[in-house]
C-alpha positions in Angstrom: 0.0 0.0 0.0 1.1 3.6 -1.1 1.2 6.6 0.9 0.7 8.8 -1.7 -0.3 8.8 -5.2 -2.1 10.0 -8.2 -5.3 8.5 -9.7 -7.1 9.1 -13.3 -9.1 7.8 -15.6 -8.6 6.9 -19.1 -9.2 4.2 -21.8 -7.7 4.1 -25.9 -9.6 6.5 -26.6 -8.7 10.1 -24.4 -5.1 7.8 -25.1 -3.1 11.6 -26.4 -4.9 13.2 -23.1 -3.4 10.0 -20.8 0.0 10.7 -22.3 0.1 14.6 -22.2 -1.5 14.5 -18.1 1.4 11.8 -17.0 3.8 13.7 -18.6 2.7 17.1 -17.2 2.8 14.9 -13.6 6.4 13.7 -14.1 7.3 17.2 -15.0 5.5 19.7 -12.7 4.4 17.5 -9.9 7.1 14.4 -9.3 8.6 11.7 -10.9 8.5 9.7 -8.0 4.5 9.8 -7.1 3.2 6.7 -8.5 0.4 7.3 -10.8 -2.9 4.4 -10.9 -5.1 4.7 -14.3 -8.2 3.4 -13.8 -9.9 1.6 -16.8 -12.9 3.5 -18.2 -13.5 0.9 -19.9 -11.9 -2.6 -21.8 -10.6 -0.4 -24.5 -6.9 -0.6 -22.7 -4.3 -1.9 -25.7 -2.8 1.6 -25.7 -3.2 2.4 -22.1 -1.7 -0.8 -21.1 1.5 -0.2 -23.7 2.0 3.5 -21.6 2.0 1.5 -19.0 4.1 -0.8 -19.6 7.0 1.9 -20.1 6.7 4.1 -17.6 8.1 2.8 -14.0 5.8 4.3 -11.8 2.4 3.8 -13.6 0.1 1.2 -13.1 -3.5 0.0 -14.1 -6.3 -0.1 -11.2 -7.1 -3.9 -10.9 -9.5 -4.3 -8.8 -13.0 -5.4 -10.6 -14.7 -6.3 -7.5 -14.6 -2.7 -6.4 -14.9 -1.5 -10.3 -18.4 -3.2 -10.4 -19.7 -2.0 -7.0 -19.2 1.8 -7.5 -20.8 0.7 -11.1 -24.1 -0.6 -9.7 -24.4 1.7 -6.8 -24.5 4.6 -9.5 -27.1 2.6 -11.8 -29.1 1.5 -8.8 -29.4 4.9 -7.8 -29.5 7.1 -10.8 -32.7 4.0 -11.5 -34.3 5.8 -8.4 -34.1 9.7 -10.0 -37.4 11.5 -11.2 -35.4 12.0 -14.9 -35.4 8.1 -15.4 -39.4 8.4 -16.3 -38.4 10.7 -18.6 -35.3 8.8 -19.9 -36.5 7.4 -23.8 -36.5 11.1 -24.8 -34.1 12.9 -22.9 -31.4 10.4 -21.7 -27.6 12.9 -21.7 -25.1 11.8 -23.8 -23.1 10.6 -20.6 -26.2 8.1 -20.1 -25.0 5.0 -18.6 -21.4 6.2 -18.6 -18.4 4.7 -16.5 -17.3 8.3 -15.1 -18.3 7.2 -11.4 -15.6 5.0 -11.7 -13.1 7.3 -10.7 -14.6 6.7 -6.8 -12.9 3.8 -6.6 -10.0 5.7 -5.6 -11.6 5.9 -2.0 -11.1 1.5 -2.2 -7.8 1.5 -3.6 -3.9 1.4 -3.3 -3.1 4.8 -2.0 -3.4 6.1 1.5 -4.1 9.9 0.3 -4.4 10.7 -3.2 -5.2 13.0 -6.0 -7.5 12.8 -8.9 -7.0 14.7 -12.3 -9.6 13.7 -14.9 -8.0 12.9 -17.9 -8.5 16.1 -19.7 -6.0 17.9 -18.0 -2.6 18.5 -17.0 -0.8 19.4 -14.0 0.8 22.8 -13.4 2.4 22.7 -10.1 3.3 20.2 -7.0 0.3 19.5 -4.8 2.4 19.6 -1.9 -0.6 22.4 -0.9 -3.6 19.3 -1.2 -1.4 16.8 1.2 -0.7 19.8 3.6 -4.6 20.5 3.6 -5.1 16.7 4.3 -3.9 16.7 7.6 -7.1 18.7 8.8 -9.9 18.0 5.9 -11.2 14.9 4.0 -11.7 16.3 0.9 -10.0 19.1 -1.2 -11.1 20.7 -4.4 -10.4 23.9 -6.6 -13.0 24.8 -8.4 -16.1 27.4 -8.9 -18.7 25.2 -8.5 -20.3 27.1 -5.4 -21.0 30.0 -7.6 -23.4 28.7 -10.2 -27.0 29.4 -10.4 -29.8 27.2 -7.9 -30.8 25.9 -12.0 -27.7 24.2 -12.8 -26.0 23.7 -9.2 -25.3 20.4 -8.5 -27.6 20.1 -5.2 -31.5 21.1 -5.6 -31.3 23.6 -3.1 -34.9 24.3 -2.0 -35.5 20.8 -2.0 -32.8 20.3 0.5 -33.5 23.4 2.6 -37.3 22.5 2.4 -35.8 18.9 5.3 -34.7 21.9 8.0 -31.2 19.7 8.1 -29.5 21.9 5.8 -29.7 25.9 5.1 -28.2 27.5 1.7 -25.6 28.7 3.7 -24.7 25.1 4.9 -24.5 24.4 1.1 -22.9 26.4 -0.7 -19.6 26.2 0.3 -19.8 22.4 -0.2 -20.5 22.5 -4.0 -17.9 21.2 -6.1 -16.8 19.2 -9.2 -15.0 16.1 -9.2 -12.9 16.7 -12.2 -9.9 17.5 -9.5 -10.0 16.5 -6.1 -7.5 15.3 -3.3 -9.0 12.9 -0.3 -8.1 9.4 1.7 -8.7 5.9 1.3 -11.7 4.3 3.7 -13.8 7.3 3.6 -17.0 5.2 2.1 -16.7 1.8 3.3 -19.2 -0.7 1.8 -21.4 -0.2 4.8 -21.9 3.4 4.8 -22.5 3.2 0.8 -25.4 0.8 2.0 -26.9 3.8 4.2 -26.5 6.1 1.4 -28.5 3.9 -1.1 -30.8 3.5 1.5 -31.3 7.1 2.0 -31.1 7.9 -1.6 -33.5 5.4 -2.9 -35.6 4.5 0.0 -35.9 8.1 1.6 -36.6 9.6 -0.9 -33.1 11.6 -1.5 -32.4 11.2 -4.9 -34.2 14.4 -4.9 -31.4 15.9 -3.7 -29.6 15.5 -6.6 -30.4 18.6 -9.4 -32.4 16.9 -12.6 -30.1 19.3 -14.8 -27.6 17.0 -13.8 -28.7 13.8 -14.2 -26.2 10.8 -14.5 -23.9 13.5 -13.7 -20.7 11.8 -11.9 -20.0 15.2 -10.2 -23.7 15.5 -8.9 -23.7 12.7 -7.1 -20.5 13.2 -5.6 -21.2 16.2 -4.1 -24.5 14.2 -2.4 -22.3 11.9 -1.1 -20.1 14.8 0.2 -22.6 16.8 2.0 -24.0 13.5 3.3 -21.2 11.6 5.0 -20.3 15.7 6.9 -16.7 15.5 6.5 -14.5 18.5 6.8 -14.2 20.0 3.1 -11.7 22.2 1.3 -11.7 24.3 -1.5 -9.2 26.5 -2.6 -11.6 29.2 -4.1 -12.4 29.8 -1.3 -9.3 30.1 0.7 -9.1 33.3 2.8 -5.5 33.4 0.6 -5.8 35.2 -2.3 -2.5 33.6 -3.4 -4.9 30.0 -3.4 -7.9 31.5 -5.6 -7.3 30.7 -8.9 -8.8 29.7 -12.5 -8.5 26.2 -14.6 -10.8 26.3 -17.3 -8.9 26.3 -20.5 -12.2 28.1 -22.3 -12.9 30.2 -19.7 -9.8 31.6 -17.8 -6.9 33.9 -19.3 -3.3 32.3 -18.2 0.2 33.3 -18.5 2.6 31.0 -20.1 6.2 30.4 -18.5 8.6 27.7 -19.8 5.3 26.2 -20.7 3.7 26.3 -17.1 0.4 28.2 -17.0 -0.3 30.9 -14.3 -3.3 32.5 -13.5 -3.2 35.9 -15.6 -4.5 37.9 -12.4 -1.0 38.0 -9.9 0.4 35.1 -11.9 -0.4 32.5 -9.1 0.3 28.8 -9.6 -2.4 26.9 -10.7 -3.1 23.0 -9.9 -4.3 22.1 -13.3 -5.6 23.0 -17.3 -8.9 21.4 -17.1 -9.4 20.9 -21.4 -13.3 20.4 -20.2 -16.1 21.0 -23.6 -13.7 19.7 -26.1 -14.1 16.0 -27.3 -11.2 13.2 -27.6 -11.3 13.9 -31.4 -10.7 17.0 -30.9 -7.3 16.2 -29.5 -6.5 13.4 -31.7 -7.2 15.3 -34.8 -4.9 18.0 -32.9 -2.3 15.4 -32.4 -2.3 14.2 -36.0 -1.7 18.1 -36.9 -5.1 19.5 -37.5 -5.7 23.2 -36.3 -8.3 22.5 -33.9 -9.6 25.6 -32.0 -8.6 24.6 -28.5 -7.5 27.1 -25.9 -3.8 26.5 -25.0 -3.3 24.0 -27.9 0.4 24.5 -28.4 0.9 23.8 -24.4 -1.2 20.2 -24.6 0.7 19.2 -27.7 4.0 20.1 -25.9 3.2 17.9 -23.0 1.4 15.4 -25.5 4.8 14.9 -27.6 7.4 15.5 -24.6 9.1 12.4 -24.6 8.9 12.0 -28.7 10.0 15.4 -30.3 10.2 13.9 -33.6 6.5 12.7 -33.5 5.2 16.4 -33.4 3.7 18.0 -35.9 5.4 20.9 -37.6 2.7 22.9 -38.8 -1.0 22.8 -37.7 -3.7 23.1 -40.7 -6.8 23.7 -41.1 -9.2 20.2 -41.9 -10.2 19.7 -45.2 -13.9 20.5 -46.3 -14.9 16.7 -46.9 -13.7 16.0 -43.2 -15.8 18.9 -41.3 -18.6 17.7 -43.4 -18.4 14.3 -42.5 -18.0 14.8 -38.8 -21.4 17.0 -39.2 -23.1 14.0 -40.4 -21.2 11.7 -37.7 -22.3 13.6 -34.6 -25.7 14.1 -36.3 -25.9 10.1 -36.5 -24.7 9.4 -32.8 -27.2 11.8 -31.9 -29.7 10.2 -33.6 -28.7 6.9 -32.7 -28.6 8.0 -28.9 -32.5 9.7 -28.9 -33.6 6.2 -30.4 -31.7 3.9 -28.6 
């Protein structure tokens, strides 16, 4: 068992993202933390290769824990108001393996942190394991600021119980795309009393219908519920701690290809790539000039380790190829509303 160590989550197919966040680990965080991938799904040839030739990367192995965090989700996502609704407005995350990244709480490190695989690390988080000595749970994100509509937690349904006041939950709101925490923290047992409570009691409610199937969403219920001490850095009462990530919605300064927040140049934790698509990075990768924010940063973390492999010159895509990606998503879509 591990002390320490970094989680994601990644399968062939985000396989450019997987190589760009482990490089951006071993360069701004540490070459010694050991990094665990869990599988998304069985789509792992590539994966396992990266594996295979880095030393301190390995592939989560566990099934038994895989398929329980798997059925707790269905079970309870089963339970949600939405689901009557499902044949017409199922998301196109429905039935997704994103929860799958909780399996970190059952797994081989002590403490760890979680990137999401669309990301890449900017700085040591020597600052999360420091903040784990007094909290559970550490994020750094905006979350808390979004509208009642889209928060993750139906507010007024929650308030309307008398156990928790806005005020209560506000602060608590958060994302899971980046999070540091501890092993143990939902032990088979207590994930029994949360079903129960969820599905039973009637507190699937809880849970915002905007977000539905949402990974994030029901983390945050399982946050709130379990009262352990929180942290998030946006809301540390040091400035020098409140920063952006969003690569489409924050300005950042580049330095020897480390982002900084543009306001006071402060260290950030992590690029979060979020809204753009694994095609859009592989078409990237293969030298297309995608519109991504902080494109030439993600293709010098992507190709670190293999100059060569680079491409020299990014150009536009041809005519035939925008048109036929049109029609593609058009078809998934299509295929998704019937399915």
């Amino acid at each position: 068992m591990n002390s320490f160590g970094i989680y994601t989550l990644a399968n062939d197919v985000v396989y450019d993202q997987l190589v760009a966040l482990i490089n951006s680990i071993e360069m701004n965080v540490s070459e010694d933390i050991p990094i665990c991938i869990i599988p998304y799904d069985q789509r792992l040839d590539l994966v396992q290769q990266e594996v295979n030739s880095r030393k301190n990367v390995m592939l989560f192995e566990n099934a038994d824990v895989i398929q329980r965090w798997e059925e707790f989700a269905h079970q309870v996502w089963a339970a949600h108001p939405r689901e009557k609704e499902a044949k017409v407005s199922r998301p196109s995350w429905y039935k997704s393996h994103l929860q799958r990244k909780f399996v970190a709480f059952e797994g081989v490190f002590e403490q760890f942190v979680f990137y999401d695989g669309d990301s890449l690390a900017m700085k040591p988080v020597t600052d999360v394991i420091e903040k784990l000595k007094q909290y559970d749970f550490i994020f750094d994100d905006w979350e808390h600021l979004k509208n009642r509509t889209v928060a993750a937690l139906d507010i007024s349904v929650i308030e309307k119980t008398g156990l928790y006041t806005e005020a209560d939950i506000r602060p608590k709101l958060h994302c899971s795309s980046f999070f540091g925490s501890k092993r143990g923290l939902f032990t088979a047992q207590e994930m029994q009393e949360m079903k129960k409570r969820l599905i039973t009691q009637n507190e699937i409610e809880w849970i915002n219908g905007y977000g539905w199937w949402d990974d994030a969403f029901l983390f945050n219920y399982l946050t709130l519920r379990c009262d352990r001490p929180l942290f998030n850095f946006t809301l540390s009462p040091n400035g020098q701690d409140r920063t952006g990530n969003c690569a489409n919605a924050n300005p950042f300064v580049n330095i020897n290809n480390v982002l900084y927040n543009q306001d006071g140049l402060k260290p950030i934790h992590r690029i979060h790539y979020m809204s753009y698509s694994s095609d859009d990075f592989a078409w990237l990768c293969k030298g297309e000039d995608v519109k991504i924010c902080y494109k030439d940063e993600f293709l010098h973390y992507r190709f670190l380790k293999q100059p060569d492999q680079k491409p020299k010159q990014l150009k536009p895509p041809s005519f035939i190829s925008q048109t036929n990606r049109l029609l593609n998503k058009a078809m998934k879509k299509l295929q998704r509303t019937f399915s």
